[in-house]
C-alpha positions in Angstrom: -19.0 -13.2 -4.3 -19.1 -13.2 -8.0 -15.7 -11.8 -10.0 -15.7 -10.0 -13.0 -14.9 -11.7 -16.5 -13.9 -7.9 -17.8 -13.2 -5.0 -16.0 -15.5 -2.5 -15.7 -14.4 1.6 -14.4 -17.7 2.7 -13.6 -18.9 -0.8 -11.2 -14.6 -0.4 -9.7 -15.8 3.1 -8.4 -19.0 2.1 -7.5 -17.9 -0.9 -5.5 -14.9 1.1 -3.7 -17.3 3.5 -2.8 -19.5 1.1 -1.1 -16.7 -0.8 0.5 -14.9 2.2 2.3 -18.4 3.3 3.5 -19.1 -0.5 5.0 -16.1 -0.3 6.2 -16.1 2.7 7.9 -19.2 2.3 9.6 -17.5 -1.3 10.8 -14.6 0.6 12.2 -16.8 3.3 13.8 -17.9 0.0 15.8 -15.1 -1.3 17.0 -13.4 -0.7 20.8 -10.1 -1.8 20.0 -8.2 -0.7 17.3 -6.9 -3.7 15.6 -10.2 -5.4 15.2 -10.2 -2.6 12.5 -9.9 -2.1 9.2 -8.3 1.2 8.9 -8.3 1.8 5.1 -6.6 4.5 3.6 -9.2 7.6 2.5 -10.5 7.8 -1.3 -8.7 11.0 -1.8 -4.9 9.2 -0.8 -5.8 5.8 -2.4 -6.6 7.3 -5.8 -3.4 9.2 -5.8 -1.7 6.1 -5.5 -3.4 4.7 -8.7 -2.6 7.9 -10.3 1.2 7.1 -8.8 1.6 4.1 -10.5 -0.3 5.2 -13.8 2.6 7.6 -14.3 5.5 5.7 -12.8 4.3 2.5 -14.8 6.7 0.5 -12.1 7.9 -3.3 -12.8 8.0 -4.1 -9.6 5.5 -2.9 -6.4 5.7 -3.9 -3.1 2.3 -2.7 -0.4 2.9 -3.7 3.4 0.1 -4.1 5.0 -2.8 -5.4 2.9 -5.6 -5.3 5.6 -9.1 -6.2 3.6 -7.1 -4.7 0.5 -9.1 -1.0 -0.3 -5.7 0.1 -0.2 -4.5 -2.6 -2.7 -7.8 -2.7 -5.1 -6.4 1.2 -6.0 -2.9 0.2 -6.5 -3.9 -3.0 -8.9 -6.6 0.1 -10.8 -3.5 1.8 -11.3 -1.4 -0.8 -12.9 -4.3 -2.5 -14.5 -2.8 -1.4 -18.1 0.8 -2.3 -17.2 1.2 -6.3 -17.9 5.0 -6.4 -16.7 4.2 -5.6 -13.5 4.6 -8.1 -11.0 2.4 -6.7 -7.5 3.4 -8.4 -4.7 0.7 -7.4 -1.3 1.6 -8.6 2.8 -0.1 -9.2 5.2 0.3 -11.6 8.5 -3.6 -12.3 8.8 -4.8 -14.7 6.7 -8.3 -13.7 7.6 -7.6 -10.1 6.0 -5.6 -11.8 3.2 -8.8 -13.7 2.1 -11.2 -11.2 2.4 -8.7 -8.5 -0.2 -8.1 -11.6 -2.8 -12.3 -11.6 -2.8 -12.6 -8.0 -3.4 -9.8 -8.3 -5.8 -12.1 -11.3 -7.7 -14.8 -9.3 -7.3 -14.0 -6.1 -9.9 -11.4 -8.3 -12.4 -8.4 -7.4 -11.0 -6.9 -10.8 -8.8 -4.5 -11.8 -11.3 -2.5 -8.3 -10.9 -1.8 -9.0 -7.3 0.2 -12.0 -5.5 -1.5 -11.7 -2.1 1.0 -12.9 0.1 0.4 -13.8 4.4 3.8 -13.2 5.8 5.4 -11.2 8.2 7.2 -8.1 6.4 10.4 -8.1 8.6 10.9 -11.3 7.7 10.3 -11.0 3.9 12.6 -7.9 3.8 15.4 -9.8 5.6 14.9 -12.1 2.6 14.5 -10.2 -0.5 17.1 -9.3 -2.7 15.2 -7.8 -5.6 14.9 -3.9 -5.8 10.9 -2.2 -5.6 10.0 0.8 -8.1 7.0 1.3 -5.9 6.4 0.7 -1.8 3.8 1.1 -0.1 3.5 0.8 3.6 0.9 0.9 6.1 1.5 -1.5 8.7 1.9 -1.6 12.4 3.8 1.6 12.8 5.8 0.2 16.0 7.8 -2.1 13.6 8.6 0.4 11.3 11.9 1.5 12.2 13.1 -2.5 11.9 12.6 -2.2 7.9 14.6 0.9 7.5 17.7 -1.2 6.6 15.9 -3.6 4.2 13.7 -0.5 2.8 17.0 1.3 2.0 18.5 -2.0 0.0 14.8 -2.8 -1.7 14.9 0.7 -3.5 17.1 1.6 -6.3 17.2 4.8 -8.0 13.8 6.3 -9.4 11.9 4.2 -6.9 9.5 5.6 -4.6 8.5 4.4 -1.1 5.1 5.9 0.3 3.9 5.9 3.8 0.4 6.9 4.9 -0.6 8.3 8.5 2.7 10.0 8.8 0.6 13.8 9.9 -2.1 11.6 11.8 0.5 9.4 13.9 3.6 11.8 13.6 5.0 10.8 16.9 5.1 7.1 15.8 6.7 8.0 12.8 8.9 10.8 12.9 12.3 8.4 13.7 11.3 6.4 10.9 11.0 9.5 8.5 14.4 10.9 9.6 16.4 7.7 8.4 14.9 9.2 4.7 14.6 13.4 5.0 18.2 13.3 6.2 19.4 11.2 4.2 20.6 12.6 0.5 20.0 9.6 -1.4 16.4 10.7 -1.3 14.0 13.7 -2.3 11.0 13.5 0.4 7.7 15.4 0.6 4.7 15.0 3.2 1.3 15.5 1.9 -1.3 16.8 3.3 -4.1 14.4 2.1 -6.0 12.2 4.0 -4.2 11.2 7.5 -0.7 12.1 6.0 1.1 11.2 2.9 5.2 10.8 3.3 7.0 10.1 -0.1 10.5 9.4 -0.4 12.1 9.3 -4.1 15.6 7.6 -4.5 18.0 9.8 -6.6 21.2 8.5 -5.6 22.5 5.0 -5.5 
């Protein structure tokens, strides 16, 4: 697969497009549910881009790369932004590899640092704050970042969670640690499967 020498908008939309409808029909075809690739809908993952366009974050943090539709918006949004430093997980390689050939493909691979590790694990480890997170992982395991999540955002950073309306019940403990708590200004969105966003405003 061929990359991109310049960006180019129109062939980005064009080749999002195309992927989410591939990748749909793929999922459509699958039995079990994490042989999928379970992308975030247009409508959400351009309001990410639109996110980061206004935020214009240093630092961004997505958990849970899958094949990276998810990721190609969030490096659109931040392609005008040379400080920031875009740092993707995921534990498949396999996934990993196919997102860093999508990124080649429309220009944008040397805005991300597409990493294969576990999340818990580089949470426990990181000391750095986030301006921007964005998860959508293996809801099960949420509830073990809440701790790091809480020490990896800093005032004026935002954490975003998708699927929170589709999967409530998974979600809903995870989502308390941040509505009830007043260090943060939280909204769910109806877009998509379910957009959570959780501001800091307090140290």
């Amino acid at each position: 697969m061929a990359g991109l020498d310049v960006f180019n908008d129109t062939y980005f939309l064009s080749y999002c497009q195309n992927l989410y409808d591939a990748d749909n029909t793929y999922d459509s075809e699958q039995t079990d549910r994490l042989d999928r690739h379970r992308h975030l809908d247009p409508e959400s993952a351009r309001f990410l881009a639109s996110l980061v366009m206004m935020q214009k974050p240093k630092e961004v943090l997505e958990i849970g790369t899958s094949t990276g539709f998810s990721t190609l918006w969030l490096a659109y949004g931040l392609r005008h932004h040379s400080h920031a430093h875009f740092i993707s997980l995921d534990i498949e390689k396999s996934r990993s590899d196919i997102a860093k050939r999508h990124l080649q493909a429309v220009g944008l691979s040397d805005l991300v640092d597409i990493r294969v590790q576990d999340a818990l694990e580089f949470l426990t480890q990181n000391h750095k704050t986030f301006d921007f997170i964005f998860l959508d992982a293996e809801r099960q395991f949420y509830c073990d970042y809440i701790a790091s999540l809480h020490r990896s955002l800093t005032i004026g950073s935002v954490l975003v969670v998708d699927n929170v309306i589709s999967h409530c019940d998974e979600v809903c403990q995870f989502l308390a640690a941040f509505t009830d708590d007043n260090r943060y200004i939280c909204h769910t969105l109806e877009m998509g499967s379910g957009l959570f966003m959780a501001v800091r405003q307090e140290p």
